[in-house]
C-alpha positions as CSV (number, residue, x, y, z in Angstrom):
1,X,-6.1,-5.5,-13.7
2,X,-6.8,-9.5,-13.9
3,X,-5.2,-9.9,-10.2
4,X,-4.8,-8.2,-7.2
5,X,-2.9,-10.4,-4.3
6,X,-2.5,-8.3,-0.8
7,X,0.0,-9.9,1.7
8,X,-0.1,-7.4,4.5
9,X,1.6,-4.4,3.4
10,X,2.6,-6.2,0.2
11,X,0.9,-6.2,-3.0
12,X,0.9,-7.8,-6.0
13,X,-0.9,-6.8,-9.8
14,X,-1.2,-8.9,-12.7
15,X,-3.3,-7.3,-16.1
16,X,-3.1,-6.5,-19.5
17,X,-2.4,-3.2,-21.2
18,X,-2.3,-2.5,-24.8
19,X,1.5,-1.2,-24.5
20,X,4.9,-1.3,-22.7
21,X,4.6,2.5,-22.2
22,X,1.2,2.1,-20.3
23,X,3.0,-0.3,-17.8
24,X,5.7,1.9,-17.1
25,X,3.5,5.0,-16.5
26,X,1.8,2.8,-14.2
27,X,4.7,2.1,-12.0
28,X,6.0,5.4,-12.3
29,X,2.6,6.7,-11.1
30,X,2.4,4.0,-8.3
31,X,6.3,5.3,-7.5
32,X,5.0,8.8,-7.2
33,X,2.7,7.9,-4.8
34,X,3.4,9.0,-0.9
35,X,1.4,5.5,0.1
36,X,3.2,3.3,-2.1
37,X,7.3,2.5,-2.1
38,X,9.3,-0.2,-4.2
39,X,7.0,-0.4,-7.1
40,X,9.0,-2.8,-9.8
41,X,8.2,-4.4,-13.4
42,X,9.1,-8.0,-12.1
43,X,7.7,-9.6,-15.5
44,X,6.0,-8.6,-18.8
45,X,4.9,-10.9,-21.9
46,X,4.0,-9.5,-25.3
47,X,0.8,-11.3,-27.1
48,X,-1.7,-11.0,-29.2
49,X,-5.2,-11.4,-27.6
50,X,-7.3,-14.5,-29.6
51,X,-10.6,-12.3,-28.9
52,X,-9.7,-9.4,-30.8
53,X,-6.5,-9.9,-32.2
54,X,-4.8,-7.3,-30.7
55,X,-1.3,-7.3,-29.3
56,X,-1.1,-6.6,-25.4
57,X,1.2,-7.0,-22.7
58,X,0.7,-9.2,-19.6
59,X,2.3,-7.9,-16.5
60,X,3.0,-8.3,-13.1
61,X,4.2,-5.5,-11.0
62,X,5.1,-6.2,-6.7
63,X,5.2,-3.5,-4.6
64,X,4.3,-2.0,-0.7
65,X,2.3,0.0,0.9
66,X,4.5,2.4,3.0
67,X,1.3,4.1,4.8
68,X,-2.5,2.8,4.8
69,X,-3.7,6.8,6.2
């Protein structure tokens, strides 16, 4: 996770993982979580990192938090 933006109960993450797979496990684990609803993929880049070389996708995922408890 490079960015974590909170607007009330809205929330915003932008990182890096090393695969498309990783992303989508992310949002379907946020999606299975009783505090979280509407957890969508609104944007993912493929690239190859200059540091290491190695290919990673950027990613930005919105969703809410349906309970703070």
């Amino acid at each position: 996770i490079k960015e974590l933006v909170i607007d009330n109960e809205n929330m915003t993450v932008k990182g890096e993982a090393l695969s498309y797979t990783s992303v989508g496990n992310f949002v379907g684990n946020l999606r299975s979580s009783i505090f979280i609803r509407e957890a969508n993929i609104k944007s993912t880049t493929s690239t190859v990192r200059e540091s290491d070389k190695r290919r990673i996708e950027s990613f930005e995922i919105h969703f809410a938090v349906s309970r703070f408890e």
